[in-house]
N, C-alpha and C positions, 0 to 999 in steps of 0.2 A: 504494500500500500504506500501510497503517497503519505509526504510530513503531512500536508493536509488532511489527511483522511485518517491518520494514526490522529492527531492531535482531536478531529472531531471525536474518535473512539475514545481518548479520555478524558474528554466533554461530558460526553454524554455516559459514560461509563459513573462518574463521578456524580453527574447531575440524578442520574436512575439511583443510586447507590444510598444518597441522605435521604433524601423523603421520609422513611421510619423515623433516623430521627429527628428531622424537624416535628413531623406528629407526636411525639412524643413531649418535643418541647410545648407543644401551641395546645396538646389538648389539656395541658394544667389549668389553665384558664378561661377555653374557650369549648365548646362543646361541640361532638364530633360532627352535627350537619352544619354550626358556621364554619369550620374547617373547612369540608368540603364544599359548603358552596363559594366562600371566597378565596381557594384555590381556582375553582373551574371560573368562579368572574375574570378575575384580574387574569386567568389565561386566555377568554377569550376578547378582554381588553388589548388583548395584544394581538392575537391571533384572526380576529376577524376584521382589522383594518387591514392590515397585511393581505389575506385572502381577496380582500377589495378593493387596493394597488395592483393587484400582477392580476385583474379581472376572474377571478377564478365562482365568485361566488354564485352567478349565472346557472354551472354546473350542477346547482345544488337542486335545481328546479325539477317537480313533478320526486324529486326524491326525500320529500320531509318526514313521510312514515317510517322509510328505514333509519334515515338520521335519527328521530328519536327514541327508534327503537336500540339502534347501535348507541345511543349516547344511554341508554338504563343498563345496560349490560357489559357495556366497557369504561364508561366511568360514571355513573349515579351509584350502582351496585357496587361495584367493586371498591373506590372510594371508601364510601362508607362504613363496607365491610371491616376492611382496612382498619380504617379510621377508629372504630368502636372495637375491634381487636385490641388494639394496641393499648384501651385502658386495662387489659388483662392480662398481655405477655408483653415484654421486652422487642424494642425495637429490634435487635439484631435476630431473634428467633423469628419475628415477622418477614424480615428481609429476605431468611433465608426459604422461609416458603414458600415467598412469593416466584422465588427461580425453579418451584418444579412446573410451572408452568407449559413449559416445552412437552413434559413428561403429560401432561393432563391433552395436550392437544394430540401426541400420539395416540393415545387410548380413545379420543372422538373420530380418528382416522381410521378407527382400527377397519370399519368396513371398507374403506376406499382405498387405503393400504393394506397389504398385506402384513402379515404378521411375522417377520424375522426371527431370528436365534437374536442377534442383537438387541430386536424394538425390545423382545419380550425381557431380556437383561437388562436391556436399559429404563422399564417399567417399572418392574421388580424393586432394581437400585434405588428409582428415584423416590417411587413410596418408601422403600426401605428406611432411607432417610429422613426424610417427615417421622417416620415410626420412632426412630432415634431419638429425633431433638424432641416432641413431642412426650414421648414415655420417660427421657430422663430430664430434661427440663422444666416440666410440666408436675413433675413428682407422683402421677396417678388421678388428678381429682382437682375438682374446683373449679372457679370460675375462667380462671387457666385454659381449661380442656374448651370450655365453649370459646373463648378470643381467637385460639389457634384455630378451631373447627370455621369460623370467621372470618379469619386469614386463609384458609386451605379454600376454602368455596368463591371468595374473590378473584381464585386462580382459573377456576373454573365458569366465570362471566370473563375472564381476560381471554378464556384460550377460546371459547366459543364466539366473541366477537373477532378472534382472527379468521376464525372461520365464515363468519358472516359479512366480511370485507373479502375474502376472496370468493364468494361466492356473488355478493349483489354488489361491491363496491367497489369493482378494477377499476372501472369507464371512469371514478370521482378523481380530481387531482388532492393529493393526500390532506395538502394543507385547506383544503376545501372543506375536504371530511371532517377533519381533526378540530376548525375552526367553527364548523355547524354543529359538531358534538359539544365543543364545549358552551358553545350558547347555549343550544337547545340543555342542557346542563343545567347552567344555571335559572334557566327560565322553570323549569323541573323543579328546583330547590326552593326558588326563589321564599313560597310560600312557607314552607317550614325553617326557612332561616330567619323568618321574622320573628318567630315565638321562638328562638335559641339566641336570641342576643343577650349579651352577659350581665348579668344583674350585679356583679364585683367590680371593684376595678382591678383590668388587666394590667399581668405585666409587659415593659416594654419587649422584654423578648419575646414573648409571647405573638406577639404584634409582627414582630422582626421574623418570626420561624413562619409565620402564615404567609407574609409578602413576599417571602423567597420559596415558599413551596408553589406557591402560584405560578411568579416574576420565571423564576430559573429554573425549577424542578419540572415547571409542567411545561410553559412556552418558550421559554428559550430548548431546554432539553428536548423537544418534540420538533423544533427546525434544527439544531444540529442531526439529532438524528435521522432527519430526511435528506439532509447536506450528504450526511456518510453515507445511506444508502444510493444515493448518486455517484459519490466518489468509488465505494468501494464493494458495492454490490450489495443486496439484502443479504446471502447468506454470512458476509464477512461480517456486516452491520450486525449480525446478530449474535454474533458472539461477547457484544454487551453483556448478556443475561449471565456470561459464567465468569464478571466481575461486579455487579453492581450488587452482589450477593456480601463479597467480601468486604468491599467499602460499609456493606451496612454495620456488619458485624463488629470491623474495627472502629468506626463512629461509636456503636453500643457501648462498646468496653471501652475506651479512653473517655469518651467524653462524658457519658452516662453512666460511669462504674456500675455498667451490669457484668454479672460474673461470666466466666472464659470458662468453662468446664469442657472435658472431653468431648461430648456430644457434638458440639457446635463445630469442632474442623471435620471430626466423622460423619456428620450429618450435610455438613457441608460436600465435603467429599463423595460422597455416597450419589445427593441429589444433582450436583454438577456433573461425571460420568454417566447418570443417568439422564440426562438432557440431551448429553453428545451422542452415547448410544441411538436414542430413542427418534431422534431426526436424524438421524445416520442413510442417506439412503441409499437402497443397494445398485451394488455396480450393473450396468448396462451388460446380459450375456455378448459375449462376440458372436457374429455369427462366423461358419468356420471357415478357414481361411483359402481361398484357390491358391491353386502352385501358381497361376501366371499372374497373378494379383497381389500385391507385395500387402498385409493389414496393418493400416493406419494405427497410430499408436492413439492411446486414451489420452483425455484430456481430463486437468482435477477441475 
């Protein structure tokens, strides 16, 4: 890859990577649906002027059903899921659930894909891992087990709106999409953000962790990462997902002395190999080769 296209990687690597714990920080004082509603504002404060500069918003036309259907499912749902998790587990435990993702959309594939020696290893693995960090993290019980259950089903409104963008949403131009989801978003929220406004006074960090989860995490992170998918391919671009795991985890531990126990690089490890596995896809048979025909060599 290009400097440019390495540098967007840990843009966005980094920018995917805090999000748990800016939630973390903001939900001490603010309550999980203004969270998410003035993340998805202030993102499509950014996002929908821009989409109406380079003309793109036109495209959206005759498709506002699925916009706000894909905007409950890949970010109202998921969001919040999130969001109200995280007053139960530990940012870094969060983080790292949210990278079996890859693993939850191979299992929705299973009919369209076939099922591998790998998929099915790299299935296995990647729950495996959840089962890990979960059963020793979690200690057995409490309100624990439902935050994670929370965070584990968020994964599952992320992998199925991938699946609903490549099914109804190629013809959209991305930031098109991304900008009508996040309106359509906050127009969603709008109503229950009004009876979650803070009856304390907030602190200013508090303040600080919401504008930058909006500002950087959600709109800036979501055009770099459209940038690297330009530059360097979607499947290069995706390899995000088996670092913005680790950034979460060490933000957890240094900044938020949550504890480091075994579980968390095993579980780490477990659900990253299971992600690579699991969208691994199989190699192209040759067909067999004629003597006067020299065969082309493969390409990665």
């Amino acid at each position: 890859m290009s400097r440019r296209a390495w540098l967007l990687f840990a843009v966005v690597s980094l920018l995917w990577g805090i999000p748990y714990f800016l939630i973390k920080v903001a939900i001490v004082d603010l309550s999980p649906v203004l969270v998410v509603f003035a993340r998805t504002a202030i993102a499509a404060v950014v996002l929908v002027p821009l989409a109406a500069v380079r003309g793109l918003l036109p495209t959206l036309r005759g498709r506002l059903r699925f916009v706000v259907a894909l905007s409950l499912v890949h970010i109202v749902g998921p969001f919040l899921l999130i969001t109200y998790g995280e007053l139960y587990v530990t940012s870094s435990l969060a983080g790292l659930i949210i990278a079996v993702e890859p693993v939850v959309v191979g299992l929705m594939l299973a009919r369209a894909e076939p099922f591998t020696r790998l998929r099915v290893v790299g299935l296995v693995l990647g729950f495996g891992g959840v089962a890990v960090l979960t059963g020793v993290e979690l200690g057995g019980g409490g309100p624990a087990v439902i935050g994670a259950a929370m965070v584990l089903l968020a994964t599952v409104g992320y992998a199925y709106a991938t699946i609903m963008i490549q099914r109804h949403g190629s013809g959209i131009p991305p930031t098109a999409l991304v900008a009508g989801s996040m309106l359509s978003s906050t127009v969603l929220l709008t109503p229950f953000a009004v009876f979650a406004l803070p009856a304390q006074p907030v602190r200013g960090g508090s303040w600080a962790a919401l504008a930058a989860l909006g500002l950087f995490c959600t709109a800036i992170a979501l055009i770099a990462f459209y940038a690297l998918i330009n530059d360097a391919g979607p499947n290069r671009a995706g390899l995000v997902t088996y670092v913005n795991p680790l950034v979460a985890v060490a933000l957890g531990v240094a900044l938020l002395n949550e504890p480091l126990r075994w579980s968390l690089p095993v579980g780490a490890v477990l659900i990253l190999t299971g992600c690579w596995l699991s969208t691994r896809r199989p190699r192209p048979v040759r067909p067999a080769a004629r003597p006067p025909q020299p065969v082309a060599a493969e390409t990665a």
